[in-house]
C-alpha positions as CSV (number, residue, x, y, z in Angstrom):
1,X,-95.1,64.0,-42.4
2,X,-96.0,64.2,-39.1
3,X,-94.2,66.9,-36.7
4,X,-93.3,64.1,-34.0
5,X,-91.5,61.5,-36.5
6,X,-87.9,61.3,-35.3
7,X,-85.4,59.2,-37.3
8,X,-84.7,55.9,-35.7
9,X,-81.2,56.0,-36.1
10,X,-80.0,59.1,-34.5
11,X,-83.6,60.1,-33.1
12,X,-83.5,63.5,-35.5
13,X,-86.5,65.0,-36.2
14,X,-84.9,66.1,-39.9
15,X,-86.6,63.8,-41.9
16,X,-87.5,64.7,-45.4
17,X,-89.8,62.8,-48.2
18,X,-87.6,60.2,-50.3
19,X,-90.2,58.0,-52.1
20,X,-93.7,57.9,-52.3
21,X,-94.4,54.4,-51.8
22,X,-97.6,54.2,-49.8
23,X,-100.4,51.9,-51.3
24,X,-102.1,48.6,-51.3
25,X,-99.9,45.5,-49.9
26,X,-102.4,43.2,-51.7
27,X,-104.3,40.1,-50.0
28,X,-101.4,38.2,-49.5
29,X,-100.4,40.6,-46.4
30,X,-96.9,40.8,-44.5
31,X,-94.7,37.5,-46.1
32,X,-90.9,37.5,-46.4
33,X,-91.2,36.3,-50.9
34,X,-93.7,38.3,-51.9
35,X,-92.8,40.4,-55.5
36,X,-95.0,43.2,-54.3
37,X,-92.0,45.8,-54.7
38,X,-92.9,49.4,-54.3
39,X,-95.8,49.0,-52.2
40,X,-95.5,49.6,-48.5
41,X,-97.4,50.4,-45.1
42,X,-96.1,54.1,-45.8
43,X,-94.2,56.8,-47.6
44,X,-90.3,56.4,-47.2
45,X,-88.6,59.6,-45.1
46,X,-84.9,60.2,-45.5
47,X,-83.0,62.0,-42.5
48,X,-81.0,64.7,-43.5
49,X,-78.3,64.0,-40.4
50,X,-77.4,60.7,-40.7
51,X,-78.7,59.5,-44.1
52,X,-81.0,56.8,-42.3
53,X,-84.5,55.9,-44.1
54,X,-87.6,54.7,-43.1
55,X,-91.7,54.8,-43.4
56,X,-93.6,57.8,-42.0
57,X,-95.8,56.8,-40.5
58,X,-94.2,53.9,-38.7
59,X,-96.7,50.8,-38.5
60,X,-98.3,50.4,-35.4
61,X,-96.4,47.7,-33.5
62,X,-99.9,45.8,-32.8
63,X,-100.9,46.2,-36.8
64,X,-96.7,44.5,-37.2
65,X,-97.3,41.8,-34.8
66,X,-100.6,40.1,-35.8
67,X,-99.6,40.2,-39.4
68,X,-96.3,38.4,-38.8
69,X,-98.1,36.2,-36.5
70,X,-99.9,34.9,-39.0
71,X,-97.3,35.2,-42.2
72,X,-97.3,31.8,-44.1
73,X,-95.4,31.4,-47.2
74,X,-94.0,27.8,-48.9
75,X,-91.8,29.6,-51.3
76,X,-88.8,29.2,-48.8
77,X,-89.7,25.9,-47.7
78,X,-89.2,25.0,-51.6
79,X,-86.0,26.8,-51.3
80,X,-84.0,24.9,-48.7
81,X,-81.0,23.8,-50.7
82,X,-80.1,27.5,-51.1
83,X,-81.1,28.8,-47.5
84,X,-79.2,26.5,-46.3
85,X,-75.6,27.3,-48.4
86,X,-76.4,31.1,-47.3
87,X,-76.7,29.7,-44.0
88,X,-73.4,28.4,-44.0
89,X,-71.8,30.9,-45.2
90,X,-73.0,33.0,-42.6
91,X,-72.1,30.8,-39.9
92,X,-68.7,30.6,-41.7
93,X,-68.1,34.5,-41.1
94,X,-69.3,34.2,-37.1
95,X,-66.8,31.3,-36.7
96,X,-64.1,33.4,-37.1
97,X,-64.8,35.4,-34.1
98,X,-66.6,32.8,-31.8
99,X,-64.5,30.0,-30.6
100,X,-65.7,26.4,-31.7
101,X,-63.4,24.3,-29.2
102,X,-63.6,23.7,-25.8
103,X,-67.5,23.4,-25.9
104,X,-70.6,24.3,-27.8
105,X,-71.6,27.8,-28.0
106,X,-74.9,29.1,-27.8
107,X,-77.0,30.6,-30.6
108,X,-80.0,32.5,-30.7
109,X,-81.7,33.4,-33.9
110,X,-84.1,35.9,-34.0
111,X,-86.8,36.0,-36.7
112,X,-85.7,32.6,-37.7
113,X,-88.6,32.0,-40.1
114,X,-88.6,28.2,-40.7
115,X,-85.0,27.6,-39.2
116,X,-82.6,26.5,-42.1
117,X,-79.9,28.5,-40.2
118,X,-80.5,27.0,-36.6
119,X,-80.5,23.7,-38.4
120,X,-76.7,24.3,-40.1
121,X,-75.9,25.7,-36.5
122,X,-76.7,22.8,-34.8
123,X,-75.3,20.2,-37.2
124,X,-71.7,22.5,-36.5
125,X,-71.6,22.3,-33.1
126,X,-73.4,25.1,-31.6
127,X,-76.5,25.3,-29.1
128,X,-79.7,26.3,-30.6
129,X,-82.2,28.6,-29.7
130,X,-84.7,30.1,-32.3
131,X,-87.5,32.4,-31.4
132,X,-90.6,33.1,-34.5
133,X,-93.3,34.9,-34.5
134,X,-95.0,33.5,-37.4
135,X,-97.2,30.5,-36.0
136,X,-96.0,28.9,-39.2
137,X,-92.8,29.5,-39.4
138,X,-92.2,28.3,-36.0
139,X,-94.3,25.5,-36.1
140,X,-92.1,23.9,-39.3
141,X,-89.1,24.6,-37.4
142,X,-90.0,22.5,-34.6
143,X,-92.2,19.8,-36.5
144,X,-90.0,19.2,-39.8
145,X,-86.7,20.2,-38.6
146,X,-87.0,19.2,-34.8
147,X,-85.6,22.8,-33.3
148,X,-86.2,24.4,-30.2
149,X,-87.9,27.5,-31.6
150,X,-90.6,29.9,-29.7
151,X,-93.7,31.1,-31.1
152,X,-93.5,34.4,-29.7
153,X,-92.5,38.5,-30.6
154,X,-88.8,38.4,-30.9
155,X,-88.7,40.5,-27.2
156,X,-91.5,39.7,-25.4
157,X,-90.2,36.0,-24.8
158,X,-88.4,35.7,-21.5
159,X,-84.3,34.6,-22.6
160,X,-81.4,34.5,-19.8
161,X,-79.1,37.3,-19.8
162,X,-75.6,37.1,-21.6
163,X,-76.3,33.1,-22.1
164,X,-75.3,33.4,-26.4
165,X,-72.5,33.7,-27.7
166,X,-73.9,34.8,-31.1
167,X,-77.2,36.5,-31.8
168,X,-78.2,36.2,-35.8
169,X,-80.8,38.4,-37.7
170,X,-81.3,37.0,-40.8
171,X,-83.2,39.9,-43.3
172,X,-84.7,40.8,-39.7
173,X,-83.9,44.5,-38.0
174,X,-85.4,45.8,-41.3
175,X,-89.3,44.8,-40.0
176,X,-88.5,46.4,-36.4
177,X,-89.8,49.9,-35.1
178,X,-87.3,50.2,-33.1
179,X,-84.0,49.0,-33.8
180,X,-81.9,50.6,-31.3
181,X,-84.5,49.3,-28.5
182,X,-83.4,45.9,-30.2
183,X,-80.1,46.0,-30.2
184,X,-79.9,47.1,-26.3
185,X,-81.9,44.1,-25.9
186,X,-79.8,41.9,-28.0
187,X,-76.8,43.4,-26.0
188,X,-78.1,41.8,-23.1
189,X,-78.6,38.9,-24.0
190,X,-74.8,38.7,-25.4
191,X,-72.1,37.0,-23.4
192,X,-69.4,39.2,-22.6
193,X,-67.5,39.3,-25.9
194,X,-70.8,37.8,-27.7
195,X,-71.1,38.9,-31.3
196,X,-74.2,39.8,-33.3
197,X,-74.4,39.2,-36.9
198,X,-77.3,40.7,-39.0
199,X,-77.9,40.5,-42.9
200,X,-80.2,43.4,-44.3
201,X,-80.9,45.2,-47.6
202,X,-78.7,48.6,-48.2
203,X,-80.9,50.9,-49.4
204,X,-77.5,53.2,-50.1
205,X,-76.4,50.9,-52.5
206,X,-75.8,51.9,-56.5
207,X,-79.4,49.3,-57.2
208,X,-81.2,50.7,-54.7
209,X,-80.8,54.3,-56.0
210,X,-80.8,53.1,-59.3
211,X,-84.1,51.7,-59.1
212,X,-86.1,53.7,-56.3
213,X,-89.4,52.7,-55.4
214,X,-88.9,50.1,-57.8
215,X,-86.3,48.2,-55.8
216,X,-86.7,44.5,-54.4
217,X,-86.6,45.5,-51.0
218,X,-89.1,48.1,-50.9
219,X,-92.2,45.9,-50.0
220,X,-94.8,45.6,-47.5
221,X,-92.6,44.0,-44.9
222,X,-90.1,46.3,-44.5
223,X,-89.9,49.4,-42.2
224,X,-86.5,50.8,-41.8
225,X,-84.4,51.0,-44.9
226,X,-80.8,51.2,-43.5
227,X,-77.3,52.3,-45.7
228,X,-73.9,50.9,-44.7
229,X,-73.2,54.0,-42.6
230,X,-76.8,54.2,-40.9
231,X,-76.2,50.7,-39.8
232,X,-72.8,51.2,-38.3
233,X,-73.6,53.9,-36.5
234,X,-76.6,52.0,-35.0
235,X,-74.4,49.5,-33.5
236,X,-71.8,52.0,-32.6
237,X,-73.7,54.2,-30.4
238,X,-75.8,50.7,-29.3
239,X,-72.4,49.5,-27.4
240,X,-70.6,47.2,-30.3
241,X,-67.6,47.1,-32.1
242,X,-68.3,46.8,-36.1
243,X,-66.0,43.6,-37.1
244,X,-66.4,42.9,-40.4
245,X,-68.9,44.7,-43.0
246,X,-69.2,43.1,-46.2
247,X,-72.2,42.1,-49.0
248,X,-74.3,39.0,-48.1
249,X,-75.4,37.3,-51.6
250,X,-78.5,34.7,-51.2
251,X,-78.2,31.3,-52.9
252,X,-81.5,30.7,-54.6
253,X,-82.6,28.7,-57.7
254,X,-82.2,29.8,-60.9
255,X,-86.3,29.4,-61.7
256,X,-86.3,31.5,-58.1
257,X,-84.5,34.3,-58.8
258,X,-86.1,34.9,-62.5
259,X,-89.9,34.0,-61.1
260,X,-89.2,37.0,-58.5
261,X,-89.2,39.0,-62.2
262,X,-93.1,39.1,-62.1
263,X,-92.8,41.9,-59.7
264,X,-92.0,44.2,-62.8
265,X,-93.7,41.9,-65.5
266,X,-95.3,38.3,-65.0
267,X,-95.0,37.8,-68.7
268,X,-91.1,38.2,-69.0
269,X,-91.3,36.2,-65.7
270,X,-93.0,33.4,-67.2
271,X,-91.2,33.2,-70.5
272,X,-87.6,32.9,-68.8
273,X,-88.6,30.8,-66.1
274,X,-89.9,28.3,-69.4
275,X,-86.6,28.7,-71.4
276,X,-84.6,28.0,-68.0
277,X,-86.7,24.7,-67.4
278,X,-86.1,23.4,-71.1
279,X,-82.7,24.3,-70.9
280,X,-81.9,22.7,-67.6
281,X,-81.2,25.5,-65.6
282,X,-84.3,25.9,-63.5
283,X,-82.7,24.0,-60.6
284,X,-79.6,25.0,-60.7
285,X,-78.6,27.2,-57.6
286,X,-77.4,30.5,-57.9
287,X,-75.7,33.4,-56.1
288,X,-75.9,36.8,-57.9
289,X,-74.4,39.8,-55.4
290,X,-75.8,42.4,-56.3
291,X,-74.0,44.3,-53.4
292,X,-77.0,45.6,-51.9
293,X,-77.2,43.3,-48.8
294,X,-75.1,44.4,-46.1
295,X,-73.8,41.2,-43.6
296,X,-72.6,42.7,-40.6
297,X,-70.6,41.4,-37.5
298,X,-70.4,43.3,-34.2
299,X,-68.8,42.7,-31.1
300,X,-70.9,43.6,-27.6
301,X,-68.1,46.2,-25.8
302,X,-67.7,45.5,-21.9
């Protein structure tokens, strides 16, 4: 581990080994469905004060950027039906703390990948604003779905200060190096009494230490691997007010959810995706919580 590593929840330098994950993300690189689990861009470090995990080595942030610039992946595209239901029910929890009368408030969604949730926002009323930097992503969002999405690193575009009323990181502060860096920036950008609402594997849950390197979320994309306190006391000491704190289930297909089997065996995989399709059940969404996604609302303090 190397001496300077600090932990980038509560910068201490007590950081000691948790998995040994480091290895070869395969050709496919840095892409939100791949079934690459327990590979990743380094070993995972635990820190003894606040409980916080993530890879030491940290990626270089030029080696994150150009591979997200250039992630490409259909299998969410096929997927709309249920991104768009875990959309809503997103944008269902912000609603209770953002007003919807007397105008249309303004949303920004960072990492927005093809836009399913901007698209849900905007048929409710709010203002849109996506930024993506995957070329592909982006360019979907704004070709297929007709949103106002940047092609850009989610801080290096140029936004207004507190102009949103909500900021939404969809499966997002995971892939950053620097997650309190990004919520000062997010804080910013926040009206006064703006809220931020993230959803992100807990790698404290009862699956996650269950399964170890062998979890879902441990894959090539990820960076940080936050618990339910490590997250809270991000936004804490970031200037928020935690709001709500509860487990964020994604609607998928049934075929979906058992094809993401191949990532332990493609046989198994194959064989229950088959006996879903002849039964009928390949198409049929589903929403397993597994309680190890954390959905998180915070209020920006004054």
């Amino acid at each position: 581990m190397s001496p300077r590593s600090t932990c980038a929840v509560c910068g201490s330098a007590e950081l000691a080994p948790y998995l040994s994950v480091a290895g070869d993300v395969g050709a496919e690189g840095l892409i939100p469905s791949t079934s690459r689990f327990g590979a990743a861009l380094g070993d995972i470090v635990r820190c003894r004060r606040c409980g916080h995990m993530q890879l030491d080595p940290l990626p270089a942030e030029e080696i994150l950027a150009e591979a997200y610039g250039e992630a490409a992946s259909l299998h969410y595209v096929g997927e709309e039906a249920g991104q768009r239901e875990t959309a809503r029910r997103a944008l269902e929890r912000i609603e209770r703390y953002v007003p919807m009368t007397g105008g249309s408030p303004a949303l920004l969604d960072l990492g927005c990948w093809v836009g399913f949730l901007l698209a849900e926002a905007r048929s409710r009323g709010w203002r849109t604003q996506g930024v993506e930097p995957s070329r592909f992503a982006s360019d979907y969002a704004r070709e297929q779905l007709g949103l106002d999405v940047i092609t850009a690193g989610l801080f290096e575009v140029e936004l207004p200060d507190r102009a949103f009323d909500a900021v939404t990181l969809g499966d997002v502060i995971e892939h950053l190096r620097d997650p309190a860096e990004a919520l000062a920036r997010i804080r910013e950008r926040l009206a006064p009494g703006g809220v931020v609402w993230m959803a992100l594997p807990d790698a404290g849950s009862r699956v996650a230490r269950a399964l170890g390197r062998r979890w879902w979320s441990v894959i090539p994309t990820h960076v940080q691997y936050f618990t339910r306190g490590s997250i809270m006391r991000l936004l804490v000491a970031g200037g928020f007010d935690v709001l709500e704190a509860g487990t964020a289930p994604k609607a998928f297909t049934v075929g979906y959810y058992l094809g993401r089997i191949g990532g332990y065996s493609p046989l198994a995989s194959r064989v229950l995706v088959s006996a879903a399709e002849r039964a009928g059940l390949a198409q049929r969404m589903w929403a397993p919580d597994f309680r190890d996604r954390i959905s998180v609302i915070a209020r920006r303090t004054d």
